[in-house]
C-alpha positions as CSV (number, residue, x, y, z in Angstrom):
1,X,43.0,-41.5,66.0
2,X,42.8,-44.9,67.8
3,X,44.9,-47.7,66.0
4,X,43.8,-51.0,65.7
5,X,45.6,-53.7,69.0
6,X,47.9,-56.0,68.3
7,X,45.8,-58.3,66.3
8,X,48.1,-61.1,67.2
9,X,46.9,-61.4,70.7
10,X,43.7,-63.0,69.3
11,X,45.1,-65.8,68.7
12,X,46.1,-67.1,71.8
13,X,43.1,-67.1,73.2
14,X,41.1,-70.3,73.3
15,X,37.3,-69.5,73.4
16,X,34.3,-71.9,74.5
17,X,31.0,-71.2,72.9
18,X,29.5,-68.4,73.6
19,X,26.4,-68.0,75.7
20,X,24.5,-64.6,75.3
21,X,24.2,-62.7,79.1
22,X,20.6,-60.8,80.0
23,X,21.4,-56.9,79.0
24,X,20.0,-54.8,81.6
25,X,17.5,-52.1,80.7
26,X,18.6,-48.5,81.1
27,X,15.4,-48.6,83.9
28,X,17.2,-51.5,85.6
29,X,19.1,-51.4,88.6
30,X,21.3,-54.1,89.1
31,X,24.0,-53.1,91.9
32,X,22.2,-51.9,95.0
33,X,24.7,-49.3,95.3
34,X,24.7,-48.1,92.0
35,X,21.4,-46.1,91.8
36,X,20.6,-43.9,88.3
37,X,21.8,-41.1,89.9
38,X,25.2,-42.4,90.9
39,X,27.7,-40.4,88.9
40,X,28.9,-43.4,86.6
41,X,25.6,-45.1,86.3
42,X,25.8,-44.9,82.2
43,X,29.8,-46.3,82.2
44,X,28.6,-48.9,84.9
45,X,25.8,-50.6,83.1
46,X,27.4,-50.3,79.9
47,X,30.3,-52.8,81.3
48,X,28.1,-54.3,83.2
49,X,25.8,-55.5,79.8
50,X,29.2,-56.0,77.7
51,X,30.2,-58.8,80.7
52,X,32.8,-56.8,81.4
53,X,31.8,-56.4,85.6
54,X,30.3,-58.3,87.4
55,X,30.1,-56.9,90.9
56,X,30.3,-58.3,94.0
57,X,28.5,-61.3,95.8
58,X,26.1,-59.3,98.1
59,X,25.0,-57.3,94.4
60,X,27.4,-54.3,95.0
61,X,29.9,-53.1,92.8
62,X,31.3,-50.4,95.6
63,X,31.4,-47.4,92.8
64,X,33.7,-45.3,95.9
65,X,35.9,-48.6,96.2
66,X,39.6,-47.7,95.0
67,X,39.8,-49.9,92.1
68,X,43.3,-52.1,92.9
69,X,45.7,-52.9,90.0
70,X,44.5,-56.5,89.4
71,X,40.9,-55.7,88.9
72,X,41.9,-52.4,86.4
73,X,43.9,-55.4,84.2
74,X,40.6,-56.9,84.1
75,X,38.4,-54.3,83.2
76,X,40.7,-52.5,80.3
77,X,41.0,-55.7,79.0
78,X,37.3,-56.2,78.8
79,X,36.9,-53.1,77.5
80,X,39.7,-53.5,74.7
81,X,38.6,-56.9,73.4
82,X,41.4,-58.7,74.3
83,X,39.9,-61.6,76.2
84,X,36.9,-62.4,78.4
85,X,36.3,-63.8,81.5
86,X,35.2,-67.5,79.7
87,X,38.7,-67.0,77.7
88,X,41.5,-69.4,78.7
89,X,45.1,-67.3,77.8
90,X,47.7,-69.8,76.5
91,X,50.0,-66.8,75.4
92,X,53.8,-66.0,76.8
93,X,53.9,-65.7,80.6
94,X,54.7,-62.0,81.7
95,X,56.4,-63.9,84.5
96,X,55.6,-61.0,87.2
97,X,56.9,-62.5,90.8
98,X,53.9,-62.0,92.3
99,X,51.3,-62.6,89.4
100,X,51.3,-66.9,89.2
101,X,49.1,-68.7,86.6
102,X,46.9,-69.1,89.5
103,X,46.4,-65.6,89.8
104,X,42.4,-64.6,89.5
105,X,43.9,-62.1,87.0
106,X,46.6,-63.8,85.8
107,X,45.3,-63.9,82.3
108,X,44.2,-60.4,82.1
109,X,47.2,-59.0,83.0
110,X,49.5,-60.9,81.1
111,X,47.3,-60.6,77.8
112,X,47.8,-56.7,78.6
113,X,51.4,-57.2,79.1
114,X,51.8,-58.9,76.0
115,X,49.7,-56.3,74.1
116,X,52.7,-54.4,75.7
117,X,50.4,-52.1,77.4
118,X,51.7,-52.6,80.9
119,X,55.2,-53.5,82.2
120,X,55.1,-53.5,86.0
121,X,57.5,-52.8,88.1
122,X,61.7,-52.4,87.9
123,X,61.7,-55.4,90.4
124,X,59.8,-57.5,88.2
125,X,56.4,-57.3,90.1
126,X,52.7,-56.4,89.3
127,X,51.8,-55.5,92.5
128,X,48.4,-56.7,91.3
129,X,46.1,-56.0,94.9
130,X,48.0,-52.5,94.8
131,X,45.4,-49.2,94.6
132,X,45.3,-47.9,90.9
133,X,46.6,-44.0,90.8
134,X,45.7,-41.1,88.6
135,X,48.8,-40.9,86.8
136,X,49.2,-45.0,86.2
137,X,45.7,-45.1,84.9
138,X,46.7,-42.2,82.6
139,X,49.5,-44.1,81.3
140,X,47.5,-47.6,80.9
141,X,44.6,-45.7,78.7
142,X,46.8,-44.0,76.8
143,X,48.5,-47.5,75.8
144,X,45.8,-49.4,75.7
145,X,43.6,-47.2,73.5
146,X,46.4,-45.9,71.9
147,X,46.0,-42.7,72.2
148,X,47.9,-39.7,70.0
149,X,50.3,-36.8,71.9
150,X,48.8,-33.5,71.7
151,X,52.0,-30.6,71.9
152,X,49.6,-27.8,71.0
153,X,47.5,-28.3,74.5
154,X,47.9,-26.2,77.7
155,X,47.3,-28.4,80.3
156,X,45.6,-26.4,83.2
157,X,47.0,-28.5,86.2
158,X,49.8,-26.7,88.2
159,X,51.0,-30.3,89.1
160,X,51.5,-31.7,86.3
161,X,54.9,-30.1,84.6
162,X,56.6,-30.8,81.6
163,X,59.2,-33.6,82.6
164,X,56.5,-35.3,84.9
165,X,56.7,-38.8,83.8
166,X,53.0,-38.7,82.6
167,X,53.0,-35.6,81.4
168,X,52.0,-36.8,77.4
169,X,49.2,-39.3,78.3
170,X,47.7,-36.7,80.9
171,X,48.0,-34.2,78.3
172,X,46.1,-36.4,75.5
173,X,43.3,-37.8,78.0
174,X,42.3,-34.0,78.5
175,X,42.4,-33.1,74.7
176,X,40.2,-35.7,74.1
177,X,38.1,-35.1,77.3
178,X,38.6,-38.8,79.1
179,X,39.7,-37.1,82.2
180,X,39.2,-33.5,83.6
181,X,41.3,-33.6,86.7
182,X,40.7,-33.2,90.3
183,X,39.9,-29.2,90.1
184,X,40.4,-27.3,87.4
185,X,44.3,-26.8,88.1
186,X,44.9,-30.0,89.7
187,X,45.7,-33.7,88.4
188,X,46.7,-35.4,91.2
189,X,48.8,-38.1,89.2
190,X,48.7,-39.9,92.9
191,X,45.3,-40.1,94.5
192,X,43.8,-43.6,94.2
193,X,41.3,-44.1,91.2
194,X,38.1,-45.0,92.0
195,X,35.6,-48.1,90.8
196,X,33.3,-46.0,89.4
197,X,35.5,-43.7,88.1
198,X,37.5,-46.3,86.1
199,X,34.2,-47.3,84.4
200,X,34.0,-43.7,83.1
201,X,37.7,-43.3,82.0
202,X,37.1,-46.4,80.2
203,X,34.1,-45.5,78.1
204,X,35.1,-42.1,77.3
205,X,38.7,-43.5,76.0
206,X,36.7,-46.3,73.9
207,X,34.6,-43.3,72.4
208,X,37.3,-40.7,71.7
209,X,36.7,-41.0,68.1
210,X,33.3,-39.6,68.4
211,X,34.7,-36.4,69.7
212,X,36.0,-35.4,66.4
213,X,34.3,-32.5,65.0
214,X,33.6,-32.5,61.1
215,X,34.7,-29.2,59.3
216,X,34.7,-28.3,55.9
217,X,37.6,-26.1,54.8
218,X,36.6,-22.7,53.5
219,X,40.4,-20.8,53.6
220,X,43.6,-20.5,55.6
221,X,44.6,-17.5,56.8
222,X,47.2,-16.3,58.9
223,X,47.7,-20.0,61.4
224,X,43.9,-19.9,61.5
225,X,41.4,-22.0,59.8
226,X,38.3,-21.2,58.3
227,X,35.4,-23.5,58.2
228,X,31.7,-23.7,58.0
229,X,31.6,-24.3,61.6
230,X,33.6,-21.4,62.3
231,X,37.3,-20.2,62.6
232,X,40.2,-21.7,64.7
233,X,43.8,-21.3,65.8
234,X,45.9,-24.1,64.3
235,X,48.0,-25.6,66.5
236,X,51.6,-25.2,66.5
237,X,52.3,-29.1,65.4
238,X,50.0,-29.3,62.7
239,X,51.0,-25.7,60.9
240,X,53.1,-27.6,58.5
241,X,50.2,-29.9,57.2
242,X,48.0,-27.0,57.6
243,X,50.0,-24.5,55.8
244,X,49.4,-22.0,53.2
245,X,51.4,-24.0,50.5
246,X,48.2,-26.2,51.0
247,X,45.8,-24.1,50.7
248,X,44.7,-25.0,47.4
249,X,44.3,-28.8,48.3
250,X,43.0,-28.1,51.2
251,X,40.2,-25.7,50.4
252,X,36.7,-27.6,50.2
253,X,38.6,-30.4,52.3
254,X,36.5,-32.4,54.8
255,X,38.5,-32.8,58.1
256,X,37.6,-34.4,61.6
257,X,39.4,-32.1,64.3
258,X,40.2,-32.3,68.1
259,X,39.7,-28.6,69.2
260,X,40.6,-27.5,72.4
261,X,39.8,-23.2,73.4
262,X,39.4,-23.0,70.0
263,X,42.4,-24.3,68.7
264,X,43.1,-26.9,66.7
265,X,45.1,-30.2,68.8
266,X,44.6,-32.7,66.6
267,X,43.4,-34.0,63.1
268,X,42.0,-37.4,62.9
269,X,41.2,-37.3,59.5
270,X,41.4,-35.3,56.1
271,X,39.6,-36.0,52.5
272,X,40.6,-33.7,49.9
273,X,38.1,-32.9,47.8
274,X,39.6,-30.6,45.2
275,X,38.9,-30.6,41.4
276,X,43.3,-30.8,39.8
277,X,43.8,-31.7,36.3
278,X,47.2,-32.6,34.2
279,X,48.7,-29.2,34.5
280,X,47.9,-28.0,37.1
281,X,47.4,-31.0,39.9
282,X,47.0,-30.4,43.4
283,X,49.9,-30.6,45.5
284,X,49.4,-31.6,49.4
285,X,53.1,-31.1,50.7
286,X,53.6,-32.2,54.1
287,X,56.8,-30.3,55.1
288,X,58.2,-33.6,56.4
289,X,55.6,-34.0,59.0
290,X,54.1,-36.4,60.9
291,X,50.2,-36.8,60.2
292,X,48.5,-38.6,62.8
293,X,45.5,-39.6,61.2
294,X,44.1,-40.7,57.9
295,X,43.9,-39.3,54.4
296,X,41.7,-40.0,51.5
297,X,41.8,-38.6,47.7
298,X,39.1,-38.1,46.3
299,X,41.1,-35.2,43.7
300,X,41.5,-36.3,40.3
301,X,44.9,-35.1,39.5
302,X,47.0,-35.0,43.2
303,X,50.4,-34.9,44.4
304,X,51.1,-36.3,48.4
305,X,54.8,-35.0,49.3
306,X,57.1,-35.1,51.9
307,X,55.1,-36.1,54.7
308,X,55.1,-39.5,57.4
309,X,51.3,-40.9,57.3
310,X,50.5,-42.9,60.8
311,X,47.4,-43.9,59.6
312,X,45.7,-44.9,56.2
313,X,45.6,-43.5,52.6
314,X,42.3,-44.1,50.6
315,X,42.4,-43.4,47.2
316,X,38.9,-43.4,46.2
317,X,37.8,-43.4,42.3
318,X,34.8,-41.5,43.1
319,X,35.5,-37.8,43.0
320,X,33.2,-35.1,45.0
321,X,30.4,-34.9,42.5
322,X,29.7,-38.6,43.5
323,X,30.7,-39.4,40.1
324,X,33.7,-41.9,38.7
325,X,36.7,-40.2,37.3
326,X,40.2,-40.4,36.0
327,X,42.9,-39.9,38.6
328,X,46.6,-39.3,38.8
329,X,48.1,-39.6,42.1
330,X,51.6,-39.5,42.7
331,X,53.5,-40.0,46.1
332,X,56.9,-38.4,46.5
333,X,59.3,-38.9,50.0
334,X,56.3,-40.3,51.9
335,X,55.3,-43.2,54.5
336,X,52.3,-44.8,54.8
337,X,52.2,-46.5,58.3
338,X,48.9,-48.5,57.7
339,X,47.2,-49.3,54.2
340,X,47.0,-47.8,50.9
341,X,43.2,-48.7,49.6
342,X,42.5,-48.0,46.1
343,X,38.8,-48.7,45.8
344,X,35.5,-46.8,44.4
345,X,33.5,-45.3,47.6
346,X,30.4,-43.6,46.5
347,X,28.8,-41.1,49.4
348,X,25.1,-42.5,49.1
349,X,23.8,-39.9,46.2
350,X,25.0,-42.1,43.1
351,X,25.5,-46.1,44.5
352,X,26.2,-47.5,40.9
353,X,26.9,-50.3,40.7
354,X,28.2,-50.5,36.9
355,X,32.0,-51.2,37.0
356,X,35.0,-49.1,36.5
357,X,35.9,-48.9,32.7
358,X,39.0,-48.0,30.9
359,X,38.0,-44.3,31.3
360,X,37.7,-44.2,34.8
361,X,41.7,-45.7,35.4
362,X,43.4,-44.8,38.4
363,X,47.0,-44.1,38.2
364,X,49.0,-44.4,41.0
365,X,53.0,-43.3,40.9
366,X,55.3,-43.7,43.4
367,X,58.7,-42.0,44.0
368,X,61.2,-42.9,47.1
369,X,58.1,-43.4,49.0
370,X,56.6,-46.4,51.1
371,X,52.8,-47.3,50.9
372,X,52.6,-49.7,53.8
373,X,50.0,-52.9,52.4
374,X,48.7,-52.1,49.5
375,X,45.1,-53.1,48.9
376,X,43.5,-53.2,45.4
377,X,39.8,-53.1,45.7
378,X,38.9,-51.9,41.7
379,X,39.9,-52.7,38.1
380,X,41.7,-50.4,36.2
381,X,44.4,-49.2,38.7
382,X,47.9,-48.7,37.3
383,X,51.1,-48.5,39.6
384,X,53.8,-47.2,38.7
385,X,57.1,-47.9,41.6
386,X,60.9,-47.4,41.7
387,X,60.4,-48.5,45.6
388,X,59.5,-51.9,45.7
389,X,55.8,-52.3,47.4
390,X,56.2,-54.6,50.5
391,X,52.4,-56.4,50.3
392,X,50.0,-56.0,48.2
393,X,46.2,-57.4,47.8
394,X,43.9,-57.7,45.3
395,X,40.1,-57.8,46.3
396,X,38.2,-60.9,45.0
397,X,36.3,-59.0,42.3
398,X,39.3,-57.3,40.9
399,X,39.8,-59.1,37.4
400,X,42.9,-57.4,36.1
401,X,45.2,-54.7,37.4
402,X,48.7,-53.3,35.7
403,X,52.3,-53.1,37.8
404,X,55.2,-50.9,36.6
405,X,57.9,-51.7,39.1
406,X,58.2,-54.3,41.9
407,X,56.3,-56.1,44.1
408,X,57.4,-58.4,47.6
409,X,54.6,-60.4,47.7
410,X,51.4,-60.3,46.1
411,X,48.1,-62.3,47.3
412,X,44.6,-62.7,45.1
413,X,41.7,-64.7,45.6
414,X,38.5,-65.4,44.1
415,X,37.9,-65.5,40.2
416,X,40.0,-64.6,37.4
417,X,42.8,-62.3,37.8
418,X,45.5,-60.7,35.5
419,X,48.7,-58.6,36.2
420,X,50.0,-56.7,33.5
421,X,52.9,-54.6,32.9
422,X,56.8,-54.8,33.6
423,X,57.8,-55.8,36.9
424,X,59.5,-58.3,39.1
425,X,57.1,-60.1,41.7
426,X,59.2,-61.8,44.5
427,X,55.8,-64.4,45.9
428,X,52.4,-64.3,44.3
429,X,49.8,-66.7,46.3
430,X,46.8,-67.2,44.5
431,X,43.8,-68.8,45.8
432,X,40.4,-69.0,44.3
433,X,38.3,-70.8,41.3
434,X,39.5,-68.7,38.5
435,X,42.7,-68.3,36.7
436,X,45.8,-66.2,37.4
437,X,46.8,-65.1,34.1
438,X,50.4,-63.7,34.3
439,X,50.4,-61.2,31.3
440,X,53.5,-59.2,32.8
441,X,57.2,-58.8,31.1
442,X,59.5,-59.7,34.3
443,X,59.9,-62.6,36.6
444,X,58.1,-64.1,39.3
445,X,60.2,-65.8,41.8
446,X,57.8,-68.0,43.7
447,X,54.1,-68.6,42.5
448,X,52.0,-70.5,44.8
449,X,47.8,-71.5,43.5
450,X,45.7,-72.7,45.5
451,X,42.3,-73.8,44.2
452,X,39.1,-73.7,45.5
453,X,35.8,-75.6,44.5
């Protein structure tokens, strides 16, 4: 559900070594105005031992304070990862009127701004000592973690109306229970957001993952679910992933689910699980969807069509009895936003570690579709392409692997490693100890070894 941050940030950072802080003890109290029964304790020390906060210099942190929009940079950075108070940030000034170099939060708001998770103001201000509201902090969260829309949920707050200009990211903290509003039917997108309250909005958007409920797919019946942990409404958006034409791929599926009143908003992730074979392969059709979340194979014989992937595709050589197999998988009109893994996960109840043999090959066609980077993590994987694959890796202990099509650039490291097959292969970069051994009818445009001792 959350995506990785743009990675890229990192690296204009510049970071001194690192000196461990004290942790504070869940029996500690280190603000004087922050006793264990303050509301936001549990967020409070939690930043507080993560460095993030600090407090004031007469040992307050003023959890009732309205939290100003300078001090918010600060902390959602913190939270996020993206630099720390003994960071210096050497990236692209924002270049905010008000907001100098010299600005105490200078750096925290233009590393947010370059994460593009803030934009100030049409004037070209921060208004950085400005009180945080409801419906900014909405928005900031939303980016920051980015977060998914939910259509499917009612929003209970009479304020807050389609059209509203946070109407999405209000909607998605609620699904995924970072904020609860005001009352029960009001938001109040403009009241000022408290110290304390940040810390909370913070930590639950940090942990919205854990929110997910796993279910294991018994039927589908009539929009509604059916799972050992009962029976749900499907939500509007998802009915053409969770459709009766995928019934039989999704039956004995393991899914993580957002449910909201009993219906379900969102789906983080889904593994199918069913047993296909060469005649009869199971066929998860999308419907030209978007899918919001992740999918893994674990089927032996599958087919993934028409459907828009925002997250990742694992195709895993270990099928549901724990035990290696033969698989088919071919991908028809689809788009893999993140990465296609092909790799042997085992569950816990049969950790071999014996490798993959001729009988256990993984076959992997694809048809008008785009895999995002391709990652090859096992020997004996086959792909088959008439859409030239943009990336792909090879893990270091993957000696040999067999392409049927095209490939943009292609990076390998460790020992030896072979490509086989017929193809054209635009850059290969190898670096490692072994040998690249090029046993493939086709050209390579630019090949570039690197050797390691």
């Amino acid at each position: 559900m959350q995506k990785i941050l743009k990675a890229a940030v990192a690296a204009t950072l510049v970071t001194p070594p690192i000196v461990m802080p004290g942790v504070a003890n869940a029996e500690d109290t280190v603000f004087s105005d922050v006793p264990k029964t303050q509301t936001h304790y549990d967020n409070i020390m939690a930043l507080y031992n993560e460095k993030v906060i600090s407090g004031y210099p007469d040992g307050t942190y003023k959890p009732n304070a309205s939290v100003t929009r300078g001090q918010a940079a600060k902390i959602i950075a913190g939270v996020l990862g993206l630099i720390k108070p003994e960071n210096t940030y050497t990236g692209p000034n924002p270049n905010f009127a008000d907001v100098p170099v010299t600005h105490s939060y200078y750096k925290y708001i233009a590393v947010l701004a370059q994460a593009g998770i803030i934009n100030g103001y049409p004037d070209g201000t921060y208004k950085p000592n400005n009180t945080l509201r409801r419906g900014q902090m909405a928005k900031i969260i939303y980016n920051g973690f980015n977060l998914d829309k939910f259509p499917d949920v009612a929003l209970p707050f009479t304020d807050i109306k389609e059209g509203n200009q946070y109407y999405d990211q209000i909607k998605s903290l609620y699904a995924l229970g970072v904020t609860v509003g005001k009352t029960a039917t009001m938001y109040s997108e403009s009241e000022a957001v408290t110290r304390g309250q940040l810390a909370s909005f913070v930590m639950r958007a940090r942990h919205v993952e854990d929110r997910a409920m796993e279910v294991k797919v018994q039927n589908l019946m009539n929009g509604r679910l059916v799972t050992d942990k009962g029976t749900y409404t499907i939500g509007a958006s998802l009915r053409g992933i969770l459709s009766m034409d995928n019934v039989r791929a999704l039956t004995g599926a393991d899914l993580q689910v957002y449910v909201t009143n009993n219906v379900i908003v969102g789906v983080q992730s889904i593994e199918l699980n069913a047993r296909g074979n060469e005649s009869s392969p199971i066929v998860f059709d999308g419907g030209e969807e978007v899918f919001h979340g992740n999918l893994a194979i674990k089927s032996e014989y599958t087919e993934v069509n028409n459907i828009t992937i925002d997250g990742d595709v694992v195709i895993n050589g270990v099928n549901s009895g724990a035990n290696r197999t033969a698989k088919f998988v071919k991908f028809s009109n689809t788009s893999v936003a993140g990465t296609t893994t092909v790799k042997d996960q085992f569950d816990g109840t049969n950790n071999t570690t014996s490798p993959a043999t001729a009988e256990d090959e993984i076959e992997v066609t694809v048809s008008n579709s785009e895999l995002g980077v391709v990652s090859i993590a096992r020997d004996f994987t086959t792909f088959v392409t008439d859409t030239p694959m943009r990336y792909v890796s090879v893990a270091d202990d993957v000696s040999a692997f067999s392409l049927y099509g095209d490939i943009e650039m292609l990076e390998a490291r460790g020992g030896d490693v072979e490509v086989k097959g017929t193809g054209t292969i635009t850059t290969f970069n190898y670096r490692g100890k072994g040998i690249a051994k090029l046993s493939l009818r086709g050209r390579v445009g630019n090949f570039n070894v690197t050797s390691e001792d």
